[in-house]
C-alpha positions in Angstrom: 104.4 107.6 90.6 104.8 110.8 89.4 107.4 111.1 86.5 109.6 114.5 87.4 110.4 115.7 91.0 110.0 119.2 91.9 113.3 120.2 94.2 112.7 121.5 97.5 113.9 125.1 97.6 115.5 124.2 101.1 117.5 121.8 99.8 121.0 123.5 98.3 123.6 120.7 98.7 123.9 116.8 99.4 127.8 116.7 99.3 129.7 114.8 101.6 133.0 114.7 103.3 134.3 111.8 105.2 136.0 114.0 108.0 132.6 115.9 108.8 130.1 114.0 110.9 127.5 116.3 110.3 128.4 116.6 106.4 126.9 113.4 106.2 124.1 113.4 108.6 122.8 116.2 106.7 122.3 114.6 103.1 120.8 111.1 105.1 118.5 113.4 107.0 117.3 114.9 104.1 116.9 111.9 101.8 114.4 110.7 104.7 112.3 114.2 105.0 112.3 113.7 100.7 111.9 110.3 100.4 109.3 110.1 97.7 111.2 112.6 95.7 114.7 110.9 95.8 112.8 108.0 94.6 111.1 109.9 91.7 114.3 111.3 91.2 116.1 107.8 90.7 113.1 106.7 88.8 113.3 109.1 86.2 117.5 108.9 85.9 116.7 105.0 85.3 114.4 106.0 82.5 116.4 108.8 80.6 119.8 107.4 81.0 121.1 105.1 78.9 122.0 101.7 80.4 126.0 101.8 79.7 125.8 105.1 82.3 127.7 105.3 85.6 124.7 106.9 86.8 121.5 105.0 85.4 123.7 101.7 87.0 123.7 103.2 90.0 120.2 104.4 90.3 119.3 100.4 89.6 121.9 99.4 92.1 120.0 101.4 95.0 116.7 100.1 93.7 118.0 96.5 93.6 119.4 97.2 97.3 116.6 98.9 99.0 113.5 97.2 100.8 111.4 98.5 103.5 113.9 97.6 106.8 116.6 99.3 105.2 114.4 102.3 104.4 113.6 102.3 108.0 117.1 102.0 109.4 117.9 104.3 107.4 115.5 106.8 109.1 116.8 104.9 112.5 120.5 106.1 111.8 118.9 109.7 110.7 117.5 110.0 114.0 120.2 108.7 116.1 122.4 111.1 113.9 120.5 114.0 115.0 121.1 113.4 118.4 125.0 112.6 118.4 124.8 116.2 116.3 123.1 118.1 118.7 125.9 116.8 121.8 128.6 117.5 119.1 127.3 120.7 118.3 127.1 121.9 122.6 130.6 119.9 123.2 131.7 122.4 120.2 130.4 125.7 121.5 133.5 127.5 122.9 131.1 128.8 126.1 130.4 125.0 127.0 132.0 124.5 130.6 134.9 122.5 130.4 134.6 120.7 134.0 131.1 118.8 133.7 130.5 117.5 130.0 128.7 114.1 132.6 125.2 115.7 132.4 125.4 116.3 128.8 126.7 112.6 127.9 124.1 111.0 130.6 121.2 113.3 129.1 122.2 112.3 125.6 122.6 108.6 126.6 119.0 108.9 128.2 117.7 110.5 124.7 119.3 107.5 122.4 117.9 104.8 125.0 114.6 106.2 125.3 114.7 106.6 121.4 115.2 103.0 120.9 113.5 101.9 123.6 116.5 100.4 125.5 115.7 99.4 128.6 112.2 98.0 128.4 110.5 101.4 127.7 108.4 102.2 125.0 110.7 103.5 122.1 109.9 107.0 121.1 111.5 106.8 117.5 108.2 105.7 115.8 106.1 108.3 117.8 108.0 111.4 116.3 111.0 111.8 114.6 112.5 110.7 110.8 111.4 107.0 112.1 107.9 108.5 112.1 108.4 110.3 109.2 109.6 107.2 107.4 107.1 104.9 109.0 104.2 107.2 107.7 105.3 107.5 104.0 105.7 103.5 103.8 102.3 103.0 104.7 102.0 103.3 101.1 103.5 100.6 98.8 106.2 102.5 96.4 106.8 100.4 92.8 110.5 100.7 92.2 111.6 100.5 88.6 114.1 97.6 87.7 114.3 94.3 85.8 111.8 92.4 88.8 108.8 94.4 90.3 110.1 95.6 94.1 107.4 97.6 96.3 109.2 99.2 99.3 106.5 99.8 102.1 102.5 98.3 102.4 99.0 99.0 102.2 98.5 97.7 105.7 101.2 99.2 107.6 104.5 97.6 108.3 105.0 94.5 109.9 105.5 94.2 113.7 108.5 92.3 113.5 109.8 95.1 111.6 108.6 97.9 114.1 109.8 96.1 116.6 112.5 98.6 117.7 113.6 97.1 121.2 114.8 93.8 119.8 115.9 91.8 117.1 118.2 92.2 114.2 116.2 95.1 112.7 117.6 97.6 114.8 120.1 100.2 115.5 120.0 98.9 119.6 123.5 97.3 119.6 124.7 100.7 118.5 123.4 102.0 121.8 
């Protein structure tokens, strides 16, 4: 693992506030397209910081909490995010008709199901998507830094139970 993390020049803010939905879909969404880089980033704050910091505690706190499902529901939720933000966004527009919002709610219930697989389809979220995106970087085994050795992800792939999206206790499917 490499020691420093370049930024991405696209990335200007990760702030939050709690009465914004999209104020915190943006800083989720981006922690899964810079995955390895957050990590880096953590890495190296748990190396230079001294162990009495607020900071260098909670950069071991997130190592000490993450694994490879959450890492992937985190991706899940991203994803799911995304699409509540785009109906949001088109309920918001100030040229949306009023009288019919029922083809927009039906079309984005279709999207979530077919996302998730809901329904006995084939769930889409591992085919494209920050699922995909997640799924591909944790086909590599990442070391985290911390008192035990953790790897998040594997060298051969993840396991089905795990990418099992249309059942089971690894999903976001009850959300739907």
């Amino acid at each position: 693992m490499q020691a420093v993390a370049n930024p991405h020049p696209g990335i200007k803010k990760l702030r939050f506030a709690a009465h914004r939905f999209d104020s915190s879909q943006q800083p989720l969404s981006r922690c899964i397209l810079f995955f390895p880089a957050l990590l880096g980033t953590l890495a190296q704050i748990v190396r230079v910081r001294t162990s009495n910091t607020a900071e260098h505690k909670a950069a071991c706190a997130f190592f000490n909490w993450l694994d490879t499902e959450k890492a992937l529901q985190a991706a899940l939720l991203a994803d799911a995010g995304e699409e509540h933000l785009k109906l949001m966004r088109l309920l918001d527009y100030e040229g949306f008709p009023p009288g019919d919002p029922s083809y927009q709610i039906g079309a984005f219930v279709h999207r979530i199901k077919s996302l998730f697989g809901v329904g006995g389809g084939q769930a889409e979220a591992l085919d494209f998507s920050y699922a995909a995106h997640m799924v591909s970087i944790l086909k590599h085994p990442i070391m985290l830094p911390g008192a035990e050795v953790r790897v998040v992800g594997s060298e051969g792939g993840l396991p089905d139970a795990l990418l099992a999206l249309g059942s089971g206790p690894n999903t976001l499917v009850v959300w739907v």
